[in-house]
C-alpha positions in Angstrom: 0.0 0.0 0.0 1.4 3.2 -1.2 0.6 6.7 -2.8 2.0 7.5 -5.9 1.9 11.3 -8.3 -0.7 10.0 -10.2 -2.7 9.6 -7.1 -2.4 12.7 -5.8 -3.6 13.9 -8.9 -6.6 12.1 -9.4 -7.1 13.6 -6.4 -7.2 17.0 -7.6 -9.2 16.1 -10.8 -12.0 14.4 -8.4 -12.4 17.1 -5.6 -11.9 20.1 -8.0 -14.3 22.7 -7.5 -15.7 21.3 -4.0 -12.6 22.4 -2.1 -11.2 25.8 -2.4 -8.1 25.9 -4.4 -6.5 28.4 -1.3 -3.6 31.3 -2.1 -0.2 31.2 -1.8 1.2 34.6 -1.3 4.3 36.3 -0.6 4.6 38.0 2.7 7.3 41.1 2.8 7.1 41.3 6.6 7.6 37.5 7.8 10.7 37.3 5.2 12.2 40.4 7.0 11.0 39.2 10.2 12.3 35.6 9.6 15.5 35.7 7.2 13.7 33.7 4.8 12.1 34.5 1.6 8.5 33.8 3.3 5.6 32.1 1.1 2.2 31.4 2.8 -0.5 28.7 1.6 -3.6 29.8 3.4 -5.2 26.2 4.3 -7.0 28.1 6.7 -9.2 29.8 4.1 -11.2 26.2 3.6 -14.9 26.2 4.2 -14.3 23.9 7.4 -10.6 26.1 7.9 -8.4 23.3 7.6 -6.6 21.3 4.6 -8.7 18.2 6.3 -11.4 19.0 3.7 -9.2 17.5 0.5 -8.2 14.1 2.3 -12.0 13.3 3.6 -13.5 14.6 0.5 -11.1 12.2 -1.4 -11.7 9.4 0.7 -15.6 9.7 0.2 -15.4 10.1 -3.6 -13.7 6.7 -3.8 -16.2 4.4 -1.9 -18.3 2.3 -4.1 -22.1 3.0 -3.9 -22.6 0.0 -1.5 -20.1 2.0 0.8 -22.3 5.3 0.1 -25.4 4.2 0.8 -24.3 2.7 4.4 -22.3 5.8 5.3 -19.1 6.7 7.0 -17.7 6.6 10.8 -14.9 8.5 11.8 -12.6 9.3 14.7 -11.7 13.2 15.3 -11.7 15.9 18.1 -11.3 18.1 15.3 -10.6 19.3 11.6 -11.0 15.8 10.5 -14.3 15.9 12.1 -15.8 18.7 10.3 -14.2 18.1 6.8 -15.9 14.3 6.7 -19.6 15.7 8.3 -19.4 18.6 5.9 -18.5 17.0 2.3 -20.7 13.6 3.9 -23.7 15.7 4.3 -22.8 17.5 0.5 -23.0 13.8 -1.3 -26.3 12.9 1.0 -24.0 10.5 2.7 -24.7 9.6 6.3 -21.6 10.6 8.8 -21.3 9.3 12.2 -18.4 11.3 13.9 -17.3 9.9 17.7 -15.7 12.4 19.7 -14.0 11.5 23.1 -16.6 13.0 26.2 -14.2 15.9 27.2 -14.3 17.3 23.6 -14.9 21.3 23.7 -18.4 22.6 23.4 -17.7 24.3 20.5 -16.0 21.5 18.7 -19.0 19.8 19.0 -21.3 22.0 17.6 -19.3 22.6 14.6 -19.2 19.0 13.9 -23.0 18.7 14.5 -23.8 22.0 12.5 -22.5 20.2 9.2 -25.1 17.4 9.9 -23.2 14.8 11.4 -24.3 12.6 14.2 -21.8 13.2 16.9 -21.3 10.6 19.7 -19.3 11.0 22.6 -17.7 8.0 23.8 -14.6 7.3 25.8 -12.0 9.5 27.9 -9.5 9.7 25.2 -8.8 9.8 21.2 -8.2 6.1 21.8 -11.0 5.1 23.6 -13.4 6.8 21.1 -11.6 5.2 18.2 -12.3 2.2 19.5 -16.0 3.1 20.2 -16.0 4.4 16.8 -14.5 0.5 15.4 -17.3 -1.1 17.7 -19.8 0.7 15.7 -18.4 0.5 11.8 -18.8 -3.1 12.9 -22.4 -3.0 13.7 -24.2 -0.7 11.4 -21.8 -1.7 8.3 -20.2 2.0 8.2 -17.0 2.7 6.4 -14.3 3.8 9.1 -12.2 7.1 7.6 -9.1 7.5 9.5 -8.0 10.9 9.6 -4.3 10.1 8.1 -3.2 6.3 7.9 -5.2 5.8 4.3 -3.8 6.0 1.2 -6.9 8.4 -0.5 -7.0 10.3 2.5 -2.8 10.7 2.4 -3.5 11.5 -2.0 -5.9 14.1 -1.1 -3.9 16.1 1.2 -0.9 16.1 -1.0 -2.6 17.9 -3.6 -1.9 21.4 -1.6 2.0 20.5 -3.2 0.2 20.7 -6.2 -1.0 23.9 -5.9 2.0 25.3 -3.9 4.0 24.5 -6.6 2.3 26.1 -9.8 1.5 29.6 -7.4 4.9 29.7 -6.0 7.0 27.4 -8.7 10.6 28.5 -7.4 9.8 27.3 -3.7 13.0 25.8 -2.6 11.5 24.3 0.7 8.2 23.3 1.8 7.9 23.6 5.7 4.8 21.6 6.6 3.4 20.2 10.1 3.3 16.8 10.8 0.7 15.4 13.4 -0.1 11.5 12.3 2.2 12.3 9.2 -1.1 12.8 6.2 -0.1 15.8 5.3 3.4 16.0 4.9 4.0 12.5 3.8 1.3 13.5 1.2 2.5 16.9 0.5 6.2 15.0 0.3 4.7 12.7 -2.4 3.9 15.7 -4.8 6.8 17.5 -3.9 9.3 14.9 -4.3 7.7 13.8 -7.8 7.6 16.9 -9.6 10.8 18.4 -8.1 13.4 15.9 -6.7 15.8 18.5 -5.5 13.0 20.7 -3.4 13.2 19.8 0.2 10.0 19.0 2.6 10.9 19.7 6.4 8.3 18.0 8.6 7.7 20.1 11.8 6.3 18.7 15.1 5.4 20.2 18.7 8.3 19.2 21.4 5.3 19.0 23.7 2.8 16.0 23.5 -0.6 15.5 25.1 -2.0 19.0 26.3 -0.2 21.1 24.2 -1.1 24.4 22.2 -0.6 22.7 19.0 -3.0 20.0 19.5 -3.3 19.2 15.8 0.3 17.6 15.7 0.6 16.3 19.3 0.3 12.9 17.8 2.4 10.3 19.9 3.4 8.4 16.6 3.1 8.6 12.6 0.9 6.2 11.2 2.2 3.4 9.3 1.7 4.4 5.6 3.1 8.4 6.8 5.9 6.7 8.0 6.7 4.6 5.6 6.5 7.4 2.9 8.2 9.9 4.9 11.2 7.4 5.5 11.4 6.0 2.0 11.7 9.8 0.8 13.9 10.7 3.5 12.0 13.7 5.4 13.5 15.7 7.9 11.6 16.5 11.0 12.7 19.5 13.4 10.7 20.1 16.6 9.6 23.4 18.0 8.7 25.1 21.2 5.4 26.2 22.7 6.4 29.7 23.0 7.4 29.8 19.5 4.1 28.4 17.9 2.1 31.3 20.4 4.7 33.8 19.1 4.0 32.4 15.2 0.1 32.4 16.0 0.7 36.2 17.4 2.6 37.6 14.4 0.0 36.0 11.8 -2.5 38.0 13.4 -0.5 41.0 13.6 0.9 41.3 10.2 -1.0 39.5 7.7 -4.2 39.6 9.9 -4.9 35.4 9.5 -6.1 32.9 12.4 -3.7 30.2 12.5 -4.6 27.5 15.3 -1.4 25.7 17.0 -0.7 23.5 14.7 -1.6 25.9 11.4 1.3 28.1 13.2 3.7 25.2 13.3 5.7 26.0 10.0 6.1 29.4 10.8 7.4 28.7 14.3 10.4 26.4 13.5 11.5 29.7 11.1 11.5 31.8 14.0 13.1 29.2 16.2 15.6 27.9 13.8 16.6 31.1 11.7 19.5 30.0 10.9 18.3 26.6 8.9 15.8 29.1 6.7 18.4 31.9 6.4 17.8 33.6 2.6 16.1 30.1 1.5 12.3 30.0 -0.9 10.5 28.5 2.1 6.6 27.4 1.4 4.4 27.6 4.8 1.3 25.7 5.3 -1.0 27.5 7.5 -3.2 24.2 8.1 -6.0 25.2 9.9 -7.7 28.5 11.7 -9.9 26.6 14.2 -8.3 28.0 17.7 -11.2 28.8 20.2 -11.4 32.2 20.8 -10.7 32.4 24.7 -7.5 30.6 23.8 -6.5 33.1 21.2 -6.6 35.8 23.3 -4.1 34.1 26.1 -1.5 33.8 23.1 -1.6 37.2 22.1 -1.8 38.8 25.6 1.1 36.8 26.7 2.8 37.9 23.6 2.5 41.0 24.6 3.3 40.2 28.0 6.3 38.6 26.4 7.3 41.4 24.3 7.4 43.8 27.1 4.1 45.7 25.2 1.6 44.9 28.1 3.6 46.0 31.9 2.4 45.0 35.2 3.3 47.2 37.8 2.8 47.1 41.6 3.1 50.3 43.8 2.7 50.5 47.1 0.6 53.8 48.1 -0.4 55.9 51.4 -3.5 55.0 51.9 -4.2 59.4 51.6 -6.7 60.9 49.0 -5.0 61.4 45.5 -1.7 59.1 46.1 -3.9 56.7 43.5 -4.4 59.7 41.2 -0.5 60.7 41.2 0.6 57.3 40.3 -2.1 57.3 37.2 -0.6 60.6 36.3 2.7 60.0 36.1 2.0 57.1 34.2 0.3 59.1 31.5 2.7 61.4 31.3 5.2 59.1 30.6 3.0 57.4 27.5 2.0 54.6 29.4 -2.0 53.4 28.8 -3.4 52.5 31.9 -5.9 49.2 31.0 -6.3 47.7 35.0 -5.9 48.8 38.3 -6.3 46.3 41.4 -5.9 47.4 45.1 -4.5 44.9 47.5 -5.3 45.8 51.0 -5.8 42.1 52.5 -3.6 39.1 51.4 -0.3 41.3 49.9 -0.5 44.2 51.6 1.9 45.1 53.8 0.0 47.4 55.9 -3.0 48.1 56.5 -2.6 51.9 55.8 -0.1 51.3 52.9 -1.9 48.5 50.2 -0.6 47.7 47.3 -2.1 48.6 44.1 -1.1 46.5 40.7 -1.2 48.3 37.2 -1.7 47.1 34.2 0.0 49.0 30.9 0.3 49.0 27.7 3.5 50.5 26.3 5.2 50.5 23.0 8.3 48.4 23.6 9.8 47.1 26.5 12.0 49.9 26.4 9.0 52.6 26.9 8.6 50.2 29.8 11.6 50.4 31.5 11.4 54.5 30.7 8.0 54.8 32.8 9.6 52.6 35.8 12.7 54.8 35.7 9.8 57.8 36.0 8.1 56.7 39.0 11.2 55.8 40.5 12.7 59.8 40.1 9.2 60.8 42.0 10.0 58.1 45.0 7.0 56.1 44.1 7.5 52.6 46.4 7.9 50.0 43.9 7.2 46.0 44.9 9.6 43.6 43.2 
């Protein structure tokens, strides 16, 4: 069992038109910013906002009628989930989609919304995979693994296909890896068409609960592995903080959502400059789906992290206007005051002298530091 060019593009020819054939554009500011020359394939623009759309889609346009008419079970806590009850419920195809029990609210109700029946089952991915075989067994469904099946691993490699004729002088395709059905099938394409261009694989060095949740896989499957050995992939692991910082400047400079994962490619260029340095590198922002409350941790401790949001504490006189004199040396110094907490009973130190934490937002870390040395020329009492 393998995956060959001309599967990949059959591929294309059969889910043409039902998928969106995403950009890939330059970005001026990440090559600066990185060292690279920076491409960007914009997987994230799918319906569903994830490249799972072309491997599912795929996968259901190769099952016999008999298959059809029985409909499909799969596995997923997420993309894979809503890119097989979306293009199921397209072809009038019945999709049973088990979900482990802890699976987010929201996850949920985007699977659901696409008119799947979603069953939770099981504590973890691998208890409700084996819920989900229990049930293929029963009701005759056709089980579609999210990444260890050869049409599902043909369909995902046609993003190659397209990275290639929009950005033909790529010298390196930087792709996340996860259970290995992207990049092995990205690799495939890649490899075919251009023997010299390179495919790096990039994973998260933190399994389990991790931001990246898309590629904290604990292992390839067998047919990704096999491919990416045979072909001889590279695989380079990066760090949490670099995938929020990735995530951060996406937002910030070409104004796209990039989940964990999605932000993986981008992350080992800012980790690893000096592997990308002046090199044509191709970035796959896989998928958009971060939830919300999530997103706005990353880029508040990216702010946090580059020294643009300041937490201050004083402590104050417990006299009328001590409050006001802090606040107003603070704006006069540029700072932007966007919390204030008194602490008069766990941190205070006295009862007449509490504490009182600031939050700022400054410019740079070094506006920071300028406002500190400010309030330290008018005595304020600063807590380290």
């Amino acid at each position: 069992m393998t995956v060959s060019i001309e599967d990949v593009r059959s591929a294309a020819g059969r889910i043409a038109g039902a998928v969106e054939r995403t950009p890939c554009l330059h970005s001026r500011t990440l090559s600066r910013l990185t060292g690279a020359d920076v491409w960007l394939k914009f997987e994230n623009l799918q319906y569903t906002a994830s490249f799972k759309e072309r491997g599912a889609l795929n996968k259901l346009l190769t099952l016999d009628s008999a298959a059809r008419k029985r409909g499909v079970i799969a596995m997923s806590a997420g993309n894979h989930a809503q890119g097989v009850a979306y293009h199921a419920a397209r072809l009038g195809l019945r999709a049973v989609i088990v979900m482990p029990r802890g699976t987010p609210n929201s996850k949920v109700s985007a699977t659901r919304v696409h008119g799947a029946e979603v069953v939770l089952e099981g504590d973890t991915l691998a208890e409700a995979a084996t819920h989900a075989h229990v049930l293929e067994a029963r009701e005759g469904l056709t089980f579609l693994h999210p990444y260890d099946d050869p049409a599902i691993v043909a369909g995902q490699g046609t993003v190659a296909l397209e990275m290639l004729e929009q950005a033909p002088d790529l010298e390196l395709l930087v792709v996340p890896v996860g259970g290995g059905g992207l990049v092995s099938g990205i690799a495939t394409a890649a490899k075919a068409l251009r023997p010299g261009l390179e495919v790096l694989g990039v994973e998260s060095r933190r399994q389990g609960i991790a931001l990246a949740e898309g590629i904290a896989v604990e292992k390839l499957g067998e047919l990704p592995a096999r491919i990416l050995s045979s072909l001889k992939i590279e695989i380079v692991a990066t760090r949490e903080e670099s995938i929020e910082r990735a995530i951060a400047a996406l937002i910030e400079i070409e104004k796209t959502v990039a989940e964990g994962a999605g932000a993986a490619g981008l992350a080992a260029l800012l980790e690893h400059p000096a592997r990308f340095a002046g090199r044509r590198a191709g970035i796959v922002l896989t998928g958009g789906n971060i939830d919300s409350r999530l997103l706005a941790s990353v880029l508040l401790r990216g702010l946090a992290r580059d020294g643009r949001l300041v937490r201050l504490r004083v402590t104050l006189p417990d006299v009328a206007g001590s409050l006001a004199k802090v606040a107003t040396l603070i704006g006069e110094a540029g700072g932007n005051i966007i919390e204030v907490e008194h602490r008069r009973v766990f941190d205070a130190v006295s009862a007449k002298s509490p504490d009182v934490e600031f939050m700022l937002e400054t410019r740079d870390r070094e506006h920071g530091a300028a406002i500190i040395a400010a309030l330290r020329e008018k005595n304020i009492a600063l807590v380290t």
